[in-house]
SELUM-187008 format. One record per atom (N, C-alpha, C): residue in one letter; x, y negated, z. Coordinates in steps of 0.05 Angstrom, whole numbers, plus 5000, padded with zeros to 4 digits. Atoms other than C-alpha are relative to their C-alpha. Layout:
aXYZ
...
//
This chain:
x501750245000
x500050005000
x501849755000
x498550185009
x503049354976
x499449745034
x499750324977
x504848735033
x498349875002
x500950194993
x499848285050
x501749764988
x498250215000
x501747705012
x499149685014
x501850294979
x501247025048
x499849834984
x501550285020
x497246345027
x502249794994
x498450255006
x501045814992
x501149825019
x499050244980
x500545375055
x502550135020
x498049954984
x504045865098
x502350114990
x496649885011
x510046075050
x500949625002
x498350254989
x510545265046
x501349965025
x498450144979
x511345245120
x502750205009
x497349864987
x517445725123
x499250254992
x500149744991
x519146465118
x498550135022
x501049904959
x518046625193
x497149974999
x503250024995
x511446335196
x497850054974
x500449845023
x509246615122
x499550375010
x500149724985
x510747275152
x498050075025
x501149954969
x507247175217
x496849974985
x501250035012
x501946925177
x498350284994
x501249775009
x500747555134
x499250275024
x500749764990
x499347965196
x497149855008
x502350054984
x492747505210
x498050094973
x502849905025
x486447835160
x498449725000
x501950195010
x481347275134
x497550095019
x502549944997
x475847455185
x499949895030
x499750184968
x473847295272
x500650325003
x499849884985
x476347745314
x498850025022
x501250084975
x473048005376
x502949915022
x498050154985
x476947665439
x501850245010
x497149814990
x481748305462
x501950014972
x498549935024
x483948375390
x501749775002
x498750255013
x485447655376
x501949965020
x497750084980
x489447555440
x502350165001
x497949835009
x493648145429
x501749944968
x499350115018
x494447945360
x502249764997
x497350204991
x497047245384
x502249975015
x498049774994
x501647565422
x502049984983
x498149955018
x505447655367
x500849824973
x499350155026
x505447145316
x501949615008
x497850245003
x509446455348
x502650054983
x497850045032
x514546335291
x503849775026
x496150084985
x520446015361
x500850165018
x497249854982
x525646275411
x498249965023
x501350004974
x521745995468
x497950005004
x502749914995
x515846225507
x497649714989
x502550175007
x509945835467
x498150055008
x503050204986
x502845435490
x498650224979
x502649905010
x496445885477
x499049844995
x502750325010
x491945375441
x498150054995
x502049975004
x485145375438
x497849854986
x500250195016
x481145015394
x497250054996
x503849875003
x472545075398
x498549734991
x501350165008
x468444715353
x496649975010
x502850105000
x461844425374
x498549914994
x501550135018
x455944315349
x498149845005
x500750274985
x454743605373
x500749764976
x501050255004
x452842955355
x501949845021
x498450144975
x459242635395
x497949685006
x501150285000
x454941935386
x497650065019
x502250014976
x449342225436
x500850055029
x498349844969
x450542365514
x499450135004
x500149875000
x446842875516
x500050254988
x499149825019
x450543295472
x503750015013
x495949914988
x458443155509
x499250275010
x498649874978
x461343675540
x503250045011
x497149994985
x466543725591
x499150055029
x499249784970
x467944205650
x502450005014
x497149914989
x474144415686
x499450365005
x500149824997
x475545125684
x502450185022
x496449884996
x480645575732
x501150254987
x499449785019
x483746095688
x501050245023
x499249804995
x484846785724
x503650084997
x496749944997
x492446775711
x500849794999
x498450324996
x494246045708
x500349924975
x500050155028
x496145675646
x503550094988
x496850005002
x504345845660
x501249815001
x498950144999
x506445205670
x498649905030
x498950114979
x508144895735
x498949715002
x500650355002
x504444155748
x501349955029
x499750034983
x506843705793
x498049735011
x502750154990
x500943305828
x500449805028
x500050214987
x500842645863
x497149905013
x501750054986
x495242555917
x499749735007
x500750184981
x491441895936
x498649955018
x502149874970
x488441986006
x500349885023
x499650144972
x488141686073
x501750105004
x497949954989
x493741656112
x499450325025
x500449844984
x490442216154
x500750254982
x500749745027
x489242746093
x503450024983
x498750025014
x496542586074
x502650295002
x497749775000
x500943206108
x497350184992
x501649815023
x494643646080
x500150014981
x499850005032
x496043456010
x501650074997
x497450025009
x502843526017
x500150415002
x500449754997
x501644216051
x499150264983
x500649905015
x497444475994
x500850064976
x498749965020
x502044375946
x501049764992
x499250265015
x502543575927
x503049934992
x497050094993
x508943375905
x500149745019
x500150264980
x507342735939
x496649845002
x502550124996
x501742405965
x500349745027
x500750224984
x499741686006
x498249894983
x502050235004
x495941035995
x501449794988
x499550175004
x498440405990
x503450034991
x497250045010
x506240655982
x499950054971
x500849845033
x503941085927
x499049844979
x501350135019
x500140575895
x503349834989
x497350174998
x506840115897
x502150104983
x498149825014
x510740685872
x499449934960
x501250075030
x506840655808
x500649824988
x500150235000
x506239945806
x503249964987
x496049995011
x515040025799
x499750124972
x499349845022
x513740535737
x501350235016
x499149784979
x515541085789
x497650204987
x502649815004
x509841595753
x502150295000
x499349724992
x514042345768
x498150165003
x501949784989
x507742735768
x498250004971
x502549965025
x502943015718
x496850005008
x503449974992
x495943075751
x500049825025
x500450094973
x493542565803
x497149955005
x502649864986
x487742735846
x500149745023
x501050184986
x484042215895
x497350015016
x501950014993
x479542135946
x498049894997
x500950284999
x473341645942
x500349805017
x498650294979
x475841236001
x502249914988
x497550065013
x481641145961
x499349884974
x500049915028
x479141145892
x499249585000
x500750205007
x477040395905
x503249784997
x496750034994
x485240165920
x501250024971
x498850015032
x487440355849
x499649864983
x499950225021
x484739815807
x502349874988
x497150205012
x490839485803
x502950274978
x498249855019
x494040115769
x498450164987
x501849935015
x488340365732
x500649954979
x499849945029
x490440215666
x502750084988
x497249774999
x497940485682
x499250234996
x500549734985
x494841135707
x497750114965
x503249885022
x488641195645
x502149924979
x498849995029
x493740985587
x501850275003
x498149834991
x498541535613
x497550304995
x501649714999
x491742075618
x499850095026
x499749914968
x492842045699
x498049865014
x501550204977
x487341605731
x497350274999
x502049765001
x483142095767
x497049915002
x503550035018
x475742175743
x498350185029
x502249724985
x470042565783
x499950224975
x501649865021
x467642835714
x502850204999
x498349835012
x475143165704
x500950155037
x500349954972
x473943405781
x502449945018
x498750174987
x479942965804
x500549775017
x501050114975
x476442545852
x499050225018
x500249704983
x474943025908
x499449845031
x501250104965
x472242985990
x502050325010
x498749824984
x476043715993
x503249944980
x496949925001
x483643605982
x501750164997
x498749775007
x486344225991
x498950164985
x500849895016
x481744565959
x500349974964
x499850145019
x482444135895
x503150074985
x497249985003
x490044165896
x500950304997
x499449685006
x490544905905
x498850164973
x501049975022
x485544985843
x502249894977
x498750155031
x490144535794
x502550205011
x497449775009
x496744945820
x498350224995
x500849645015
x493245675806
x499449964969
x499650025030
x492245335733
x496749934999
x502350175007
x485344925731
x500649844986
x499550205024
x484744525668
x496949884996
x502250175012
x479844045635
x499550004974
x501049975028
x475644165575
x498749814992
x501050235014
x472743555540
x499949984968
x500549985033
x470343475468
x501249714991
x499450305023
x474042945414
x498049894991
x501750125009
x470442495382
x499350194968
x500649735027
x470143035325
x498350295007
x502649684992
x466343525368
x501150235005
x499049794993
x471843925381
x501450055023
x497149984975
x476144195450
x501950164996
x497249894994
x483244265448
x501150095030
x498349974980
x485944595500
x502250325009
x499349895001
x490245085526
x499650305022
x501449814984
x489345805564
x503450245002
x497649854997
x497446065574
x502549974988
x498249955016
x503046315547
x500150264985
x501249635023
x504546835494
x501450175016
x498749824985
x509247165540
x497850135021
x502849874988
x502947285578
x499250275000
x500249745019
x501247855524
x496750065007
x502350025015
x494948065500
x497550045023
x501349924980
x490848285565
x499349705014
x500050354979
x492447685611
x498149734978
x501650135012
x490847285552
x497650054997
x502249985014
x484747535528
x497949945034
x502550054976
x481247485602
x500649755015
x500250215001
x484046735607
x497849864984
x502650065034
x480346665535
x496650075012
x502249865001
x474147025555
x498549795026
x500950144984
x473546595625
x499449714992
x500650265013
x474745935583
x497649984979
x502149985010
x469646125538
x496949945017
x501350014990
x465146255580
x498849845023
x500450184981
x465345735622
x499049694979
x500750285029
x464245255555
x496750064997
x502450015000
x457845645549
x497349955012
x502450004983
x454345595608
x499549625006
x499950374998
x456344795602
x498249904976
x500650275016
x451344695548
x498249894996
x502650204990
x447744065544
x496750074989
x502250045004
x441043995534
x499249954979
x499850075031
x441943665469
x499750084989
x499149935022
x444844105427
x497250255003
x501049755016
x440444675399
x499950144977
x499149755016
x440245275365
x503150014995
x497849915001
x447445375344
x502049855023
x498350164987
x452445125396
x503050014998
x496050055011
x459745315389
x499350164968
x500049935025
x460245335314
x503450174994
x498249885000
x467645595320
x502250095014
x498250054981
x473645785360
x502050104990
x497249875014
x481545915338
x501549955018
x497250034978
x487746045379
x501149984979
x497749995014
x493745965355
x502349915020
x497450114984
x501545915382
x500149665000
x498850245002
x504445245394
x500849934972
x499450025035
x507445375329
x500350274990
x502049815010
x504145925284
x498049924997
x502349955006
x498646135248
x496950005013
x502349954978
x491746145279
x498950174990
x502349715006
x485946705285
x498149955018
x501950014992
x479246645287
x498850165029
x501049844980
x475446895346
x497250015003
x501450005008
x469247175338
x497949925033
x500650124985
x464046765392
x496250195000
//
């Protein structure tokens, strides 16, 4: 039986990923296949981002048609955040305790204020959450000013903090109706993955609005960081 030959686009983007290419068929996969599958097709040397990619079938211009959740994935995401707490000075050796890399009030805000940002996720209380104005558009051009809706305002602290290290993420739709996000690493391998996949899914479905009817996720594709993608059948 003759090679699978691959599509024009992927012999343009290289050998490696041409090749990796021809092992994906033209069709969806159910979710154990496809994650085992991706598994095997990043085209670099180092452990690559599971990507996830679910189209919806929304009207981004209505509100009751967004969606956005936070999900915690069953094995984590594989990467390491490091999270900056804003909290009363009481709640501050509990944040630290749970994991924060750092957490206060008013120093913390100051810190910022310098261009001192060392942290990827920052989480806040609502006694707090009124104190930040003055670095609110540091913190939201960066992707860090915490929200309720991305469950980064919080009344439980540790609880919050211990969710984002075990690998809680945030799902939100583009203005194109679609969520990017991510659910691992490939070093993961096809198991781990597929019951990250299966929890993120499923946590998109039970989020959906009111709005939308009859069809709601119109599609969903993983793919490596860099590689091919493969459908997944929903």
């Amino acid at each position: 039986m003759a090679d699978k030959k691959a599509s024009p686009l992927a012999q343009k983007k290289g050998k490696k990923y041409a090749e990796k290419a021809a092992l994906v068929e033209n069709k969806s996969y159910p979710i154990p296949e496809a994650a085992e599958l991706l598994s095997k097709l990043s085209t670099t040397k180092f452990d690559a981002t599971a990507e996830v990619h679910i189209r919806i079938n929304a009207d981004t211009t209505q509100a009751d048609q967004l969606v956005r959740t936070t999900v915690t994935l069953p094995h984590g995401t594989g990467k390491t955040v490091t999270i900056a707490a804003f909290v009363q000075d009481d709640l501050i050796k509990e944040a630290k305790e749970a994991g924060a890399k750092k957490a206060g009030n008013e120093d913390l805000i100051k810190e910022v204020e310098a261009g001192k940002i060392d942290f990827d996720i920052a989480i806040a209380t609502p006694e707090v959450m009124k104190n930040l104005g003055k670095i609110a558009k540091t913190l939201g051009q960066k992707g860090l000013m915490p929200n309720p809706k991305a469950g980064t305002v919080t009344t439980n602290v540790k609880k919050t903090i211990e969710e984002l290290k075990k690998g809680r993420i945030e799902c939100k739709m583009d203005a194109q109706g679609i969520i990017h996000t991510t659910f691992g690493k490939i070093s993961f391998g096809g198991q781990k993955l597929a019951e990250n996949l299966q929890t993120l899914i499923e946590a998109i479905k039970e989020e959906q609005p009111s709005g939308i009817k009859g069809i709601y996720i119109r599609s969903v594709t993983i793919a490596p960081s860099m590689g091919p993608g493969v459908k997944v059948e929903v």
